[in-house]
VEXKEZA-886012 format. One record per residue (C-alpha): residue number from 1; residue in three letters; chain; x, y, z. Coordinates in steps of 0.001 Angstrom, whole numbers, padded with zeros to 6 digits, always signed. Layout:
BEGIN
- n	res	chain	u	v	w
- NUM	ALA	A	X	Y	Z
...
! end
This chain:
BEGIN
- n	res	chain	u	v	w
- 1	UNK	A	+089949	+081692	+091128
- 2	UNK	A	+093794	+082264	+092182
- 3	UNK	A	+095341	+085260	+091514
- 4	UNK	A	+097493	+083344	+088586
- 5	UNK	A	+094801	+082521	+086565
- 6	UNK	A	+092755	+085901	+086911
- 7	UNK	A	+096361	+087803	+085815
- 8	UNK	A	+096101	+085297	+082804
- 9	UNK	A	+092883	+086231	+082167
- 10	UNK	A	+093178	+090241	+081951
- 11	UNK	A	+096310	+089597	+080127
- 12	UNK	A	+093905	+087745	+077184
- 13	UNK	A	+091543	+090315	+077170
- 14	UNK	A	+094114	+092968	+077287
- 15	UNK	A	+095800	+091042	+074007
- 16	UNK	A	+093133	+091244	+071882
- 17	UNK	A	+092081	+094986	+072352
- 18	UNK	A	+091585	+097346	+069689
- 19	UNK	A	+094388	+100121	+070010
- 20	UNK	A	+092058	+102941	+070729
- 21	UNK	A	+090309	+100529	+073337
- 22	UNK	A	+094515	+100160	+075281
- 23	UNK	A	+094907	+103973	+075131
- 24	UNK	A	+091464	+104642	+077254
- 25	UNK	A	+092800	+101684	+079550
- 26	UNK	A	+096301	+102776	+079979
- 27	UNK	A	+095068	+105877	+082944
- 28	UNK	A	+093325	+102921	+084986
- 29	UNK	A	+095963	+100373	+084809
- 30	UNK	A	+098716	+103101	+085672
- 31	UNK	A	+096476	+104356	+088285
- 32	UNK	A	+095881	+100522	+089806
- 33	UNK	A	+099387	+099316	+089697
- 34	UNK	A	+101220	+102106	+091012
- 35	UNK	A	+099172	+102879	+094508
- 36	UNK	A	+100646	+105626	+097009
- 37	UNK	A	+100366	+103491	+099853
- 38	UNK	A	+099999	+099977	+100768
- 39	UNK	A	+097881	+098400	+102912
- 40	UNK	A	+099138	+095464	+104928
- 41	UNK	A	+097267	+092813	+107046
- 42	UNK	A	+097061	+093570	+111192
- 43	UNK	A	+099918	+091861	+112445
- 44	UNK	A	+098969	+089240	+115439
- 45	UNK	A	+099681	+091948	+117914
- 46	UNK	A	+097140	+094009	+116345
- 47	UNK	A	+094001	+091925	+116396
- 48	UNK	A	+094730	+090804	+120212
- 49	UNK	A	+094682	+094629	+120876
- 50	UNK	A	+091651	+095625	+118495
- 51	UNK	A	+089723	+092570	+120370
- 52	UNK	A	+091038	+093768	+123919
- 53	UNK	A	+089741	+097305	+123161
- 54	UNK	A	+085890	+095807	+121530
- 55	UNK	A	+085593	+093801	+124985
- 56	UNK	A	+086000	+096963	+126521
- 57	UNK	A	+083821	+098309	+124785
- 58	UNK	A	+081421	+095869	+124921
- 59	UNK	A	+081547	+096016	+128767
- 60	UNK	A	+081124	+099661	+129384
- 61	UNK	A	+080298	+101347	+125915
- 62	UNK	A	+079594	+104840	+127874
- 63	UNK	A	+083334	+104905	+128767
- 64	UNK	A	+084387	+105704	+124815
- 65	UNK	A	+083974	+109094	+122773
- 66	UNK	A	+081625	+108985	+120005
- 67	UNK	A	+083428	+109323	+116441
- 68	UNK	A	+081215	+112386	+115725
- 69	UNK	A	+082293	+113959	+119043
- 70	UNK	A	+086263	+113717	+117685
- 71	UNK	A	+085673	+113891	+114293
- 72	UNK	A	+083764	+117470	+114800
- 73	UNK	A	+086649	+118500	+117196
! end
């Protein structure tokens, strides 16, 4: 399904809602289409360097810090 037909979609259902049924949706959709941050993909760059850094890993895992051990710090 593309993302054109899905808006389509909500849109119908939104059209034919009661009014009390639009005033408990309003929060959500205000909520949902006004997010603090944005999340964009990993550039090219990014991946190459995430893969470099699992081979790494992969080849000598006791060189890395356990999460727990940073997180806890």
């Amino acid at each position: 399904m593309t993302t054109a037909v899905l808006r389509k979609e909500l849109q119908s259902y939104i059209a034919v809602l009661p009014e009390r049924k639009l005033a408990a949706l309003k929060p959500l959709l205000s909520e949902l289409a006004e997010s603090v941050y944005t999340i964009e993909p990993a550039s090219p760059d990014e991946c190459a360097r995430v893969e470099e850094r699992m081979k790494e890993y992969r080849e000598n895992p006791d060189s890395f810090i356990p999460w727990s051990e940073v997180r806890d710090t």
